[in-house]
N, C-alpha and C positions, 0 to 999 in steps of 0.2 A: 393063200394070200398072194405067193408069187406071181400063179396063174393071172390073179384081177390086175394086182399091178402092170403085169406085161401089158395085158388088153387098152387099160387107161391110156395105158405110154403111148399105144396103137392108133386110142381114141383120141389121143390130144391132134395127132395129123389129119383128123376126119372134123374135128372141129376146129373151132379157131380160139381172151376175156383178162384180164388184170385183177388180181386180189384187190387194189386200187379200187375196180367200179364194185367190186362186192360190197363194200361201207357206202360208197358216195350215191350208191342205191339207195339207200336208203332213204337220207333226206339231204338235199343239199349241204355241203357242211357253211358254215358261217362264210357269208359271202370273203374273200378277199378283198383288201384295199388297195394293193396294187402301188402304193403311195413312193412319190420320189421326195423321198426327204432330202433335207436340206441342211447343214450342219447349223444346229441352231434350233431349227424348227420345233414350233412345238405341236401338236395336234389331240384334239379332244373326240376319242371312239364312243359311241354309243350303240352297244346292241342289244336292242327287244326283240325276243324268244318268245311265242307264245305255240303250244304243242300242246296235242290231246289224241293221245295212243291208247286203244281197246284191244289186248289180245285175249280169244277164246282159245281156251289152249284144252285140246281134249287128252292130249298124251299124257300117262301119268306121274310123269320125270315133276313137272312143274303148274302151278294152279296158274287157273287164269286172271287177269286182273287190269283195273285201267288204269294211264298214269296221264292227266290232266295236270299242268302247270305253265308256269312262264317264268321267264330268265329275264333282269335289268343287269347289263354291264359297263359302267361308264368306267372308262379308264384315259389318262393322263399319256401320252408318248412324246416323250422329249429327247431328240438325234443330238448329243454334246457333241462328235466327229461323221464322219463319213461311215466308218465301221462299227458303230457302239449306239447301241440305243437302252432307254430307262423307260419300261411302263411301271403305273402305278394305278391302283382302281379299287373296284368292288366287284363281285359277283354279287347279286340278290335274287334266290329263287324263291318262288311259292308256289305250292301245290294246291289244289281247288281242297276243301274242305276239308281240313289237317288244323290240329287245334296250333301246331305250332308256327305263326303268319307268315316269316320272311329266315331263311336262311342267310346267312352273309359270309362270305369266303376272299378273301382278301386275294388281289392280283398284284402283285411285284414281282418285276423281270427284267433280268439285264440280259441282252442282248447283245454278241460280239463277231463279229463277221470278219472270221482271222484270213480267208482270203476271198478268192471269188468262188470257192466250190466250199467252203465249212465254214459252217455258222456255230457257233458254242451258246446255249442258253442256259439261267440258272435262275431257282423260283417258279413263278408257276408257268410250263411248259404249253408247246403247243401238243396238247393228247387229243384222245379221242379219237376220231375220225383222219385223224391229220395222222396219223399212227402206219394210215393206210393198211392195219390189219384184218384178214378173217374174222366173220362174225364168230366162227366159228370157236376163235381160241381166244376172241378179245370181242365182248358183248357191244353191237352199236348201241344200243339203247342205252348205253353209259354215258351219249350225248348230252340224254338229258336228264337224268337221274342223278347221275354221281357230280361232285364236286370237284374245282378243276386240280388239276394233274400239279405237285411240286415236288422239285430235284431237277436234275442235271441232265441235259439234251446236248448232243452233237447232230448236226443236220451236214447230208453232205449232197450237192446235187449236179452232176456232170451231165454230159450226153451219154455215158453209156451205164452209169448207176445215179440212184437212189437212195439214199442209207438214211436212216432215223435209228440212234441208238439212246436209250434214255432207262436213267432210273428214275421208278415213282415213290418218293419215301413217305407211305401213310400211315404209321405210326415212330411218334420218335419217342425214345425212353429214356429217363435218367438212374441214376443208384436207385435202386432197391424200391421199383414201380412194381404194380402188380399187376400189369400187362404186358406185353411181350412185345418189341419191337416189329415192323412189316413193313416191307415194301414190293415194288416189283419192279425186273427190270428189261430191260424188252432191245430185242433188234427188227428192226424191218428192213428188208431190202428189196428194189428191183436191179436187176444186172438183166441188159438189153444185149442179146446175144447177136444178133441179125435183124439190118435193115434192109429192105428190098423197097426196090424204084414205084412199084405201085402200092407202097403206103403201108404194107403190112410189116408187123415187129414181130418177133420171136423175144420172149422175154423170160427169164427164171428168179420166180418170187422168192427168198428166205426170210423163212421170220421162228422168231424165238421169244416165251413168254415165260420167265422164273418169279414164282411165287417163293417168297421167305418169309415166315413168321416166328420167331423165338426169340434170344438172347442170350448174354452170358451175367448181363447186372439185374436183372428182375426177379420179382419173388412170384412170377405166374407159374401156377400150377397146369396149364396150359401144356399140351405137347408139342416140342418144336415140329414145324411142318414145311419141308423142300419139296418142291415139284415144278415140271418144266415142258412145255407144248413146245413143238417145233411143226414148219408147215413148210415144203418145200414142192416143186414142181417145175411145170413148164404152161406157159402161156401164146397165144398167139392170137391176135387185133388187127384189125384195118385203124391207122392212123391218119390217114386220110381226114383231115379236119373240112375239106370242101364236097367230102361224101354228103351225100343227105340221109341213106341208114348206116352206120354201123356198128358190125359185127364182128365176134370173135369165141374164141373158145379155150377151156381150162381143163388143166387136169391137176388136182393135189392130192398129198400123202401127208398126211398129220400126224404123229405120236405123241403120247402123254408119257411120263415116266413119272415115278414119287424118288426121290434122290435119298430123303433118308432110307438108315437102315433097317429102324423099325417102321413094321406097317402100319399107319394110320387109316389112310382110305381103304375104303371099300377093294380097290383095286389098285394094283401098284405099277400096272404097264399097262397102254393099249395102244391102237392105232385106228386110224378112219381112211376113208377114202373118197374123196370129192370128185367130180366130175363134170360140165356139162356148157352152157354157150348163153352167150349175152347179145342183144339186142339193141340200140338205142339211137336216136336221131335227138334234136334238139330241145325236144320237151319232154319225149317220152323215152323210157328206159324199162326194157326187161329180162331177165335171167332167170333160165331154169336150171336145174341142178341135180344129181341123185348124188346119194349119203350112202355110204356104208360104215359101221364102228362096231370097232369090239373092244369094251372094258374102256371105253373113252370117258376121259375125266380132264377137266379145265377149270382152272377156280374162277377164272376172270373170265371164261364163253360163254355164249348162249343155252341156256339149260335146257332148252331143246334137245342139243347136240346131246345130251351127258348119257351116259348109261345108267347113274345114280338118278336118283329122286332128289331133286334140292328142298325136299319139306318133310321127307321119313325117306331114311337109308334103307329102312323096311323093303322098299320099291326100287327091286333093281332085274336091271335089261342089258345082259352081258353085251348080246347082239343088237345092235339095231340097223333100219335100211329106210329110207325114206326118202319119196321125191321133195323139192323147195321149188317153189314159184314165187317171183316177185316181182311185181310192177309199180314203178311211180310216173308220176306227173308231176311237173315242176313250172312254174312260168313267172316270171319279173314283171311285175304291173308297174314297178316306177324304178329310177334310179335306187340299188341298194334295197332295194323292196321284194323280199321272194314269197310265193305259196307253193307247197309243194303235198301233194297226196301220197300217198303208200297203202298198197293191199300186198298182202304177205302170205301165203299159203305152205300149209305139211300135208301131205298126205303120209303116213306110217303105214310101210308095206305091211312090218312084222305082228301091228296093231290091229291094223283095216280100218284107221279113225282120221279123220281130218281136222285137224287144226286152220286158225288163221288170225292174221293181225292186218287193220285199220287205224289207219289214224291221217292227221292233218297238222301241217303247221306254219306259220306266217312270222316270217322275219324279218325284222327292219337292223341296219347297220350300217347306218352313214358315219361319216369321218368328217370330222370341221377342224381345219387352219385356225389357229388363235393369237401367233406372232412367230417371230424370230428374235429368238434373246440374242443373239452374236448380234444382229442389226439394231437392236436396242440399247448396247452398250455403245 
């Protein structure tokens, strides 16, 4: 393992890539508003999500399957001071042919902007994609599958970091429930080590993902379960925003550990090793990759990545190596209006089987002014 590590370290100066574009690869995330509020102001967000993802997944970790739906968000944003804002909304998802029509997920968030570099939020979070995490140890397709993200965010953003530190509380418990409390809580960072005059960054990603599930008030028969992905490395990018291609390249180091004492998983330590170079000009964007893992486990990644079977523990692959390909297409037909395509490729050295994921999705997410209550008083 020393051996590869050193070589990566080798490869990261031969290549040039941001954990950053590894998610925004994907699909556009939700357009920005960009908005200069006003103390007072009020504004009415509407975002229609519509998505239809096919993955053929030949590897035996995970079946294959398609997830067809669409997302309405209308929500409420009202700025009472300069540093403090109030959203209030709905989530409504539905998935095509699911007897259950409309999901509804409630959006409340207070928003507090304690100077010009930290934001404090509480309720539901900016997750997902905004997370800026590895598919690897934090699944994209949570975009649009999972419901949104609630608990406690610190956002910090300088010229020379990045930080997202937040917990997700998805299960809460009172006396004597018969489920076990869960959350997750997560760091992302970018810390920008070196800028140079023709546009390229030297950057080192940390990120950290701790699963908990248990309690001490519950009557779940349930085994309490700790465990904790960390992803560290180095990066380098053409920043260059007046390039017309660019390019860059990655090198990371991943570990899993399980934190309790007793064994639950399949496997209680492992690590992976990511490698490889990004591509992209204004519409189009691609990134190849190679994998290497031993005894890798993530409860929140991509089960692709996993050593485990996520459908029979029966099916386990201590080692695995595998290339990743991915291209999208993305293009804005109108103000706040995106389309954007994805084709996603595995090939599995240790397999000799090819995997792959398509899909498409069309977003709308315009922002409308509706008054100013300061100026109405």
């Amino acid at each position: 393992m020393k051996s590869l590590y050193s070589a990566l370290l080798v490869a990261l100066f031969v290549f040039g890539g941001r954990a950053e574009g590894q998610s925004k690869l994907l699909f556009p995330d939700r357009i920005p508003h960009n908005l200069s509020l006003q103390e007072g102001d009020v504004y009415l967000s509407v975002a229609n999500q519509n998505f239809f993802i096919n993955n053929e997944l030949s590897r035996l970790v995970v079946k294959g399957y398609t997830l067809p739906g669409q997302t309405f968000s209308p929500f409420l944003r009202y700025q009472p001071s300069q540093n403090f804002s109030i959203d209030a909304g709905l989530q409504l998802k539905h998935y095509f042919g699911v007897d259950e029509p409309v999901y509804v997920n409630p959006i409340l968030t207070a928003s507090l902007k304690m100077n010009s570099a930290i934001t404090f939020r509480i309720g539901a979070i900016n997750g997902d994609l905004n997370h800026r995490l590895s598919d690897i140890i934090y699944f994209d397709e949570y975009y649009f599958g999972s419901k949104p993200e609630y608990g406690v965010q610190f956002e910090v953003n300088t010229d020379r970091l990045w930080l997202d530190t937040w917990i997700n509380w998805q299960e809460y418990i009172v006396e004597g429930d018969s489920v076990s409390e869960q959350f997750v809580a997560g760091v992302s960072a970018q810390l920008t080590l070196a800028k140079f005059n023709n546009g390229w960054q030297l950057t080192m990603p940390l990120q950290l993902m701790a699963f908990h599930k248990g309690g001490e008030i519950d009557y779940s028969d349930t085994p309490d379960r700790s465990e904790v992905n960390t992803l560290s490395g180095f990066e380098f990018e053409n920043k260059n925003d007046k390039a017309t291609i660019r390019w860059g390249g990655f090198a990371h180091v991943l570990l899993y550990k399980e934190l309790k004492s007793e064994k639950n998983n399949v496997f209680k330590d492992g690590w992976g090793l990511e490698a490889g170079f990004m591509v992209h000009s204004r519409s189009h964007q691609m990134r190849l990759s190679w994998w290497k893992g031993s005894e890798f486990l993530s409860e929140n990644g991509n089960p692709i990545y996993q050593s485990v079977s996520d459908f029979d523990e029966a099916f386990v692959f201590p080692d695995t190596q595998f290339l990743t390909g991915k291209y999208s297409w993305h293009k804005t037909f109108a103000p706040q209006l995106d389309f954007s395509f994805l084709l996603y490729g595995f090939y599995d050295i240790e397999q000799r089987v090819v995997s792959y994921s398509y899909g498409v999705q069309l977003l709308y997410s315009p922002s409308v002014f509706l008054k100013n209550l300061k100026k109405v008083r």
